[in-house]
Structures are given as structure tokens and as C-alpha cells.
N, C-alpha and C positions, 0 to 999 in steps of 0.2 A: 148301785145307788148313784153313783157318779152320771151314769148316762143318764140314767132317768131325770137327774136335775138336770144336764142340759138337753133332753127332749124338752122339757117342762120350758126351760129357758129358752129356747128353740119356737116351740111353739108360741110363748106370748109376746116372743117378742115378733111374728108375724102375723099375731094375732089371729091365731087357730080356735076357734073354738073345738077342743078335744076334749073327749069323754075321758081320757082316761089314757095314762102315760105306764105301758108295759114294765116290766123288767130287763135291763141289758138282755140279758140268756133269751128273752122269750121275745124282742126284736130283731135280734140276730139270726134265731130258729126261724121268725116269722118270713124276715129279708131272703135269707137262700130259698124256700121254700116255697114262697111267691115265683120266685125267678124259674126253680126245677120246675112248677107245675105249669108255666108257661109255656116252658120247652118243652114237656111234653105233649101237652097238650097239641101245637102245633106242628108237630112232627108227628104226631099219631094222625096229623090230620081229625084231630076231634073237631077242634073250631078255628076260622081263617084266623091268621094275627092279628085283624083289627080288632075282632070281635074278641079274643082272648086277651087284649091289652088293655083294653075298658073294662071287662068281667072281673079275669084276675085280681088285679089292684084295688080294684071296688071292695071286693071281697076281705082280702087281705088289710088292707086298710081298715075297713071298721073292725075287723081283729084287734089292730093294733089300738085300736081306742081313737082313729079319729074322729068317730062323732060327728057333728055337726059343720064341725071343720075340714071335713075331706071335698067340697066343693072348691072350697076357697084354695084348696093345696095344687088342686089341680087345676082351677085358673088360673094361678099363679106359673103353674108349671108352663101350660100353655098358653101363656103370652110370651113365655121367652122363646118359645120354638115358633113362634108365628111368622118371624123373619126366615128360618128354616123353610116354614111351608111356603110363604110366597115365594120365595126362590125357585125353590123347583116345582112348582106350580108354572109360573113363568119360562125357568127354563126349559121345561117337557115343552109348552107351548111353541118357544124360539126353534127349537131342534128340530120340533114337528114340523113344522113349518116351513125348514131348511131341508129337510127328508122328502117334503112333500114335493117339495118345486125342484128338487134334483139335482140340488149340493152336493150329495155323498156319491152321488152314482157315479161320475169316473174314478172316485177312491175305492170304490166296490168292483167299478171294472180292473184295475189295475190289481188289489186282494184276490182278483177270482184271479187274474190270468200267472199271478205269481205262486199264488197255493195249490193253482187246479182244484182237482174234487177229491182230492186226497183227504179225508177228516183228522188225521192225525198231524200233517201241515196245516191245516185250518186250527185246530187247536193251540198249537205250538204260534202262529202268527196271531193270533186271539192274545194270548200273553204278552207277546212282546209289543206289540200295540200297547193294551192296558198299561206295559210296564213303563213306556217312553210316554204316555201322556200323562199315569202318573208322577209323572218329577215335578207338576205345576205343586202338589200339594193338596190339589182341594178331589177330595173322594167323585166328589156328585157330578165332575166333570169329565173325570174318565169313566165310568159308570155312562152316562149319555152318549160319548164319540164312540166307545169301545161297542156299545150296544147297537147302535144305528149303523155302525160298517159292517159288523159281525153277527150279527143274527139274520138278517135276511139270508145270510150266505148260510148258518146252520140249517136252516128251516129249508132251502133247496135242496141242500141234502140229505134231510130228513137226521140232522144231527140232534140230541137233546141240546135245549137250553140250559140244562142245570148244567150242564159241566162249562158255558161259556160262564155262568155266574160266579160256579167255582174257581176258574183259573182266574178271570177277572178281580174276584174276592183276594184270593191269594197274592196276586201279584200287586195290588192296590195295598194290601194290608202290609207285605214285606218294605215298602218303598213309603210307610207312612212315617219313619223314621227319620226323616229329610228333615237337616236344621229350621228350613221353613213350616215344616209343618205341626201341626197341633201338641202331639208327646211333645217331642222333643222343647218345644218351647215352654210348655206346662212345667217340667222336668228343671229345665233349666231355671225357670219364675222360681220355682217353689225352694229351689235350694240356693238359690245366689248366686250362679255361674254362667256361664258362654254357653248355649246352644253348639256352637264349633268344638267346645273341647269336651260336648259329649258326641257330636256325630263322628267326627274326624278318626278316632280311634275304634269305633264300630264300625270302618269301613269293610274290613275281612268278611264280619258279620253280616253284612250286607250282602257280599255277594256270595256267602255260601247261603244264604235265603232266597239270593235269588237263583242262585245254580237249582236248586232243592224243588223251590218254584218252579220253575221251569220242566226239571224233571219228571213233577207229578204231571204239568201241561204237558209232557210227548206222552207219558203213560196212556192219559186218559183218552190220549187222539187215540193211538194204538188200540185200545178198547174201543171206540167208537167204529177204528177202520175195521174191527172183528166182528163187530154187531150188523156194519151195513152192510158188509160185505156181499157183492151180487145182488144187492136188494132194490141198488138205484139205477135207474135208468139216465146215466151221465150224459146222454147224447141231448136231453131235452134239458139240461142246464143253462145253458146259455142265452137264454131268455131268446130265442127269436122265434124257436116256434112256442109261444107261449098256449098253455091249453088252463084256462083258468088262471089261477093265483099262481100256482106253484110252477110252472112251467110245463105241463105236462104230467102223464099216469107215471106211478113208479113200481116197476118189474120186479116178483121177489122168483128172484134162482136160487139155487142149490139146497142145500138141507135144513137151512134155517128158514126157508118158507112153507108153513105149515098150512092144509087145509084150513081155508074158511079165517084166515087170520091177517090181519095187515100191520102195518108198526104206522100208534097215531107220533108222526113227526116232533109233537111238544113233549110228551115225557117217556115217549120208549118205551109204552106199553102196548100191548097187541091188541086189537080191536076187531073182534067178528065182523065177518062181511062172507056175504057169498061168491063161492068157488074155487080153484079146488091146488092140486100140488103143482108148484113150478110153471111160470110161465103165465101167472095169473096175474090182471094190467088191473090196478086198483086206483081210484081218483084218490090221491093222500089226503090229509084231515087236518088242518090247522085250524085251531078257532084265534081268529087276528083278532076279535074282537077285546078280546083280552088282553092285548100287548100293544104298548107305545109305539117301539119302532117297529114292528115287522108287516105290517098290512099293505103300508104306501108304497114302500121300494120294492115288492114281490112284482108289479105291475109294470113294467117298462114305459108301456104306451098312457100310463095316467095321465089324465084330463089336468091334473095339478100342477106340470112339468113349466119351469119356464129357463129353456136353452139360453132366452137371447140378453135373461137375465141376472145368469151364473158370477158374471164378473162384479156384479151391483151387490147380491149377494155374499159372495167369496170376500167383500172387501167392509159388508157389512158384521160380519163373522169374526174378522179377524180384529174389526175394533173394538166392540164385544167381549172378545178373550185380551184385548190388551188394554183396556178399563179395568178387566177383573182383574189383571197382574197388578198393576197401579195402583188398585184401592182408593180411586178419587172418589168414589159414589157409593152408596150401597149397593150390596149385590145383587138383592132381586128387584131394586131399581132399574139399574144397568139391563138386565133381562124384561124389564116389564117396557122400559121403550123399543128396545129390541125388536121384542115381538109387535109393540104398538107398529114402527119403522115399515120392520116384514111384511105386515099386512095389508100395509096401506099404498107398497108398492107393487107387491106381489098376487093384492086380491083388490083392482080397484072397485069392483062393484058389493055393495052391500052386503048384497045375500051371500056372495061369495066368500067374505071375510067371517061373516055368519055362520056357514057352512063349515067352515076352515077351522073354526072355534070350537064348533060341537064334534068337529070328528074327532080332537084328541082329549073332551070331554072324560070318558072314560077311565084311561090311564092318570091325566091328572086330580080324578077325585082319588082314584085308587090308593097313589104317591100322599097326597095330602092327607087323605083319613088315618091314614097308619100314622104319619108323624105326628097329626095332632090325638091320634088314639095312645101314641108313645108319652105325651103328656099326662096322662092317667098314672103310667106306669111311674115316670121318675117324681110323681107330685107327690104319690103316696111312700116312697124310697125318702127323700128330702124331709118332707113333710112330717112325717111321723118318725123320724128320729132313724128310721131303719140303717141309711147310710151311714151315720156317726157312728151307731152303736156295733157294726161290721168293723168297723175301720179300728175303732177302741177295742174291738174283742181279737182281731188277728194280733193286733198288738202284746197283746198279755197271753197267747196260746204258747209265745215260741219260746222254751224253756233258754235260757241264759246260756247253757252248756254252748247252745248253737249260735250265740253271739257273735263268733270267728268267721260265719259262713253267712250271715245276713245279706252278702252280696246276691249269692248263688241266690239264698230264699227270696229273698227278694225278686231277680228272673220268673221264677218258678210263681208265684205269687200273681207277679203282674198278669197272668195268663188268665187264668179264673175272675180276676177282681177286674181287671177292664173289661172283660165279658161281663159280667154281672153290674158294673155299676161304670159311669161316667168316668171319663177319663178327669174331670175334673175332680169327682170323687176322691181319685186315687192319687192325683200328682202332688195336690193341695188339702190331702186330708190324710191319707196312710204315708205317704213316702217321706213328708220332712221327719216324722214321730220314726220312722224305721231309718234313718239319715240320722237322727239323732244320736240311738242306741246304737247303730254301727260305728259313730265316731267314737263310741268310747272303744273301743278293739282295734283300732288304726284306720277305718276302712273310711276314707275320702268321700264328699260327698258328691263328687263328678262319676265316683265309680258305684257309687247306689243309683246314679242316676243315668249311668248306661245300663246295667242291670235292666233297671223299671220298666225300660222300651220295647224290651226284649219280646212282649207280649203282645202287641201290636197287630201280627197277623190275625189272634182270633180276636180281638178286639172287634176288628173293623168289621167282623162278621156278627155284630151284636145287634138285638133288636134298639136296643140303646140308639143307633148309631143313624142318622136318618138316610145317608147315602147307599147303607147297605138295601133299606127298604125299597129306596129308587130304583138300585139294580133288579132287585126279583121283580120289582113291578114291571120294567121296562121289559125284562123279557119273558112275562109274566109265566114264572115259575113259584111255585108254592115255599116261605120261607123256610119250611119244616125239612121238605128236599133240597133246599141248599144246604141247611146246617148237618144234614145227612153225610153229605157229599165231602164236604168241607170242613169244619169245626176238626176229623181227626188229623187232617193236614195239615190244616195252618196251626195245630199242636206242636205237629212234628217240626216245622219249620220253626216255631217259636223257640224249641227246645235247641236248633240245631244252630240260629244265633247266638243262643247263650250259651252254648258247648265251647262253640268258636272264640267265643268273646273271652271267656276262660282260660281258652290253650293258648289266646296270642296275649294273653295279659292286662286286655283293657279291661276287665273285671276278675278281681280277685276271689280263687277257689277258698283261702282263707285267709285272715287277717295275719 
């Protein structure tokens, strides 16, 4: 009854026109249930995310009685992500643009000549990138550099893209923890404390998430070097005799080259083609058209390349990124002259800035549909009361007995719940009310609120999350095989900060 009056109060006071305001139990049932059908959905590959982010909630939502008011929920939703989308709208553009004209290519020479063509080195340096650019804090930044140095280099050697998504996911989500960044300051707002005296004692935490990290990054190389093994012809890597896009045919020896069968380079699956055992020279099969970074840099000799304008460039790049540090502007201001800047230096004739615009056309409709398709979803969650009524019913599940150990639950907790809902949701709507009830059993509320972070890795693999959509698009991989790949890792790794966090004391196993 409680929830229902404040869905009721909820709704009028944003003035929803709603048919008709559920029960707690049957918002709650309706919230996970929205959120499962989504997931599977797109991991069965039944319908793309965009297309399941608009249907589902649509659906769910006049369930839940919004009526006539489920427009208005989700324009509302989608005017606050609007600055989302033009960001990286903008910033796909700026990057593209820097890809184009051949910014990254001695950072790509210098990656190739350090990892060789080893794919298990490529993986393992794929992490550690992602993991030193993310310290800036912002997801959608390391998602862009990590993608434009490291995918062209997958795709020469016929590596999948979902495992750079994966590592990259992981190693972004473990290091979202940083005083600067989103949790931890949410964490900190919501309960009255220092952001430092919740990071600082997580530091153990940290780095056995990122040891763990890391871990799963050598595993998956080692799987990748078992799959390509014999299959690439490493001597046409090097871009000089280039035969097409890729560098050249790729050779499948030994027993994992089967008649009539080739590996298409983007997802590892084998694709018919004629003729016959070992020794059989196949043109490999990338479709660029569907990825941000990997079309331009595949090409050495592109017509886009401007050598003598690397240093104008390099120094436009770097003020760029240290605007964004500073925070003097908005963000996808600072990117929308950026890329104005780029263009005007780098394409001075018309058609060619023109040209320049429509070639990364593609990828940024891709990035922005989803995030403003992501509006659907959180409009009808907010909207219709779903989020409160989740947030009010975990509350009242957790019998009193377990009062002593609210820290733990609470770890355990943050997993599931920032995956399904807004880290706003949860920092500012479930954690002070569980902050609360742990204070009466001793338990601090800096140490609920290292707990709550603990989640973080799968967090950032949520559709929720607009950075994570950047990545699958950038390397255009299907979201369904990321969260395949990733969601039971970045478990493990969530699980294995908050073990950690435990055994050195900075969250309490019991009150």
C-alpha cells in the first residue's frame, strides 16, 4: 500500500497521466521481469538491443498501468541522456577522424612491434591499456582509445572482438571504483562521508580485481592462441604487402582446418567457402561496415592519412582530453568543436569534410540509437514506480536475523541491483535505507559503503550504462555475446573484492 501511494505521488507530481498504479509485489515482479526478458532476449539474439529496449519497456510499462503517460515518462527520460548521446556522438566523430588521418598509427606500430602476433600478448596488452586509461574515470573514454589501438590489430589476426570487449569491460568496470569516479562519489553523497575514506581502505580490493582481471585477460589470450593456431599467415601482417583490407589471404594448417570451412575474423565462427584440407589460402571476411574503428586503420596507404599534420593533431588531442579533465565546458561541447577544429584543418575542401561526416555515419547512429533506445527502458523503471518499489521490497526481504551481516549483503546485493537498475537508483535510493538498518548492529556507514562498490564490475556491463553500448558498437559485436562472455567474470571478480575486502577488514563479515 505504501508504494502504491508513492507511485501515485510519484506520478502526479510529474504529472503522468497513469491508468492505473500496480501493487508493490506486482511492480517489483513486473521490474526484474522486464529486465530478464531483455536479457534474454538479446542474447538469444531474438532482437538487436535497440530494438528490444523500445519493445520491452513499451510493453512492460502499459502493464504496469502507465497509460497515457508512458510517452511523457520516456521523454522525460530521454532528455536527460541527450547530453549522453551528443557526447559520444561527437566523440565517435573526433576519434574517427583522428583514426582517419593517422593519429593512432605509430601507437599501433609500436603495440604491434611490442606484442608481435602472439594473441595471448595482444589480449594481456588489450587490458592493460584499458586498465591505465581507465584511471581518468570516464568509461566512454577508454572504450574509444582502447578500441581504435586494439581492434585493428584483433582483426589482422583474425582475433574475435568479443573477448577485446570483454577484457576491456572488466578491466573498466574493476577500476570504476576510483575516488573520482561515479560509485564511489554517489556512495560517498548518499551517506555523508569522504569518497577517500571509502576508496583508500579498498585498496587490497583493487588490486586483487585487478590481479583476477588480468588473469581472465592471459586465459582468454591463451584461448584465442589455441583457436588461431596455424591458421594465420603472420608474414602478411605487417601491412606492407597489403592484399585488400586485411593484409593479405589467411592460411589454415593443421587439424583445425576443415574442408570447405574458414574462421569469419568478427565472431569465430566458421563460414563455407570452397576447398579443400590444409593449405587452403582464403580472402578473410570482415564486414567494417559495421564498426567504428576498424575500417580506416586496416589500410596503411588511405587517401585520409595526413603525416605532415600529426603534430597539429597530437596537440589538438591532447587539449581535448585536458578540457575534459578540467571540466571548464561541457563535454560533448568540448568534442563537438573538436571535431568542428579537425575538420576544418584536416579536410579543407567541402566535399571532403562531407565525405568525412558520412563515413562514420553508421557507427554513430548505431551509439546514439541505443542510448536514446536506453531512454525507454529507464523512463518506464522511474516512471512507473518500478525502481522504488525494488528498492522498498529488497528492504523488507532481509529477515532481521541477518542484521549482523548487512555489510556482506549488501556486497552481494550491489551486484544484481546495479546491473538492473541505475547506479543512481541504488546509491540514493537502496543504500542509505540499508546504511540505516545496519547502523543499528554497529556497522559504520563508510563500511556499507565500501561494501556497495563492490559491484561495480558487472555494473558497467549493463545495458543501463551508455559506455558499455559504445564499446559493443565500436567493435561492433552483438551486446548479447558480450554479456555471454563477461557478466560470469566480472561476478567472479565482484565476488572476489568483496572476499578481499572482508579478510583485510575494511568491511565487516559481522557486526
Amino acid at each position: 500500500m505504501e508504494a502504491m501511494l508513492l507511485a501515485l505521488a510519484a506520478a502526479a507530481e510529474e504529472g503522468y497521466d497513469t491508468a492505473f498504479v500496480p501493487s508493490e509485489g506486482v511492480l517489483v515482479l513486473l521490474g526484474f521481469t522486464m529486465v530478464l526478458t531483455f536479457m534474454v532476449l538479446i542474447m538469444t539474439r531474438r532482437l538487436t538491443p535497440m530494438v528490444a529496449l523500445i519493445l520491452v519497456p513499451t510493453i512492460f510499462g502499459l502493464f504496469a498501468g502507465a497509460g497515457l503517460g508512458l510517452g511523457d515518462m520516456i521523454m522525460d527520460a530521454i532528455g536527460t541522456m541527450a547530453p549522453t548521446a551528443a557526447l559520444l556522438m561527437f566523440a565517435i566523430m573526433y576519434f574517427g577522424i583522428m583514426i582517419d588521418v593517422g593519429l593512432f598509427d605509430p601507437l599501433i606500430r609500436v603495440i604491434t612491434r611490442l606484442l608481435g602476433d602472439d594473441p595471448a600478448k595482444v589480449v594481456l596488452g588489450t587490458a592493460i591499456l584499458a586498465g591505465a586509461v581507465s584511471l581518468d574515470g570516464d568509461g566512454s573514454t577508454t572504450f574509444i582509445i582502447t578500441t581504435s589501438a586494439m581492434l585493428p590489430i584483433y582483426l589482422r589476426l583474425g582475433m574475435s572482438p568479443v573477448v577485446l570487449t570483454c577484457v576491456a569491460g572488466l578491466m573498466n568496470g574493476t577500476l570504476n571504483i576510483v575516488p573520482w569516479g561515479g560509485p564511489t562519489v554517489r556512495a560517498a553523497t548518499a551517506l555523508g562521508i569522504e569518497p577517500t575514506a571509502i576508496f583508500v581502505p579498498m585498496l587490497p580490493s583493487l588490486a586483487a580485481g585487478l590481479v583476477v582481471s588480468l588473469a581472465f585477460a592471459w586465459f582468454l589470450g591463451l584461448s584465442e592462441r589455441r583457436r588461431l593456431a596455424g591458421s594465420i599467415d603472420t608474414t602478411k601482417l605487417d601491412g606492407t604487402k597489403s592484399d585488400g583490407l586485411l593484409g593479405g589471404p589467411r592460411i589454415f594448417r593443421g587439424s583445425d582446418a576443415k574442408p570447405g570451412a574458414r574462421a569469419n575474423l568478427r565472431t569465430g565462427n566458421i563460414v563455407t567457402v570452397a576447398g579443400g584440407r590444409g593449405g587452403v589460402a582464403a580472402q578473410a571476411l570482415v564486414d567494417t561496415a559495421d564498426t567504428a574503428m576498424a575500417d580506416t586503420m586496416l589500410d596503411p596507404n588511405r587517401s585520409t592519412l595526413r603525416p605532415k599534420l600529426i603534430w597539429f593533431n597530437l596537440v589538438l588531442t591532447l587539449a581535448v582530453m585536458v578540457l575534459l579533465v578540467l571540466d571548464l565546458f561541457p563535454l560533448p561541447y568540448v568534442f563537438m568543436v573538436g571535431a568542428a577544429v579537425a575538420l576544418v584543418v584536416n579536410f579543407t575542401k567541402l566535399k571532403s569534410q562531407a565525405d568525412e561526416i558520412v563515413a562514420h555515419a553508421p557507427s554513430i547512429v548505431g551509439v546514439v540509437s541505443m542510448v536514446l533506445a536506453a531512454g525507454v527502458l529507464v523512463g518506464v523503471l522511474n516512471g512507473t514506480g518500478m525502481v522504488d518499489a525494488m528498492a522498498s521490497w529488497i528492504t523488507t526481504v532481509i529477515p532481521s536475523s541477518l542484521g549482523p551481516y548487512l555489510a556482506v549483503i549488501t556486497g552481494v546485493l550491489s551486484i544484481p541491483f546495479t546491473f538492473f537498475m541505475s547506479n543512481d537508483a541504488f546509491y540514493f535510493g537502496i543504500l542509505p535505507i540499508l546504511a540505516e538498518s545496519a547502523a543499528t548492529y554497529g556497522i559504520s556507514p563508510v563500511e556499507m559503503a565500501r561494501a556497495s562498490i563492490t559491484g561495480q564490475p558487472v555494473h558497467l556491463q549493463s545495458p543501463l550504462v551508455p559506455a558499455i553500448l559504445l564499446l559493443v558498437s565500436l567493435a561492433g559485436v552483438n551486446l548479447g555475446d558480450h554479456h555471454k562472455k563477461v557478466l560470469w567474470r566480472a561476478t567472479v571478480v565482484s565476488l572476489v573484492m568483496l572476499l578481499v575486502g572482508v579478510l583485510v577488514g575494511s568491511i565487516p563479515f559481522a557486526a
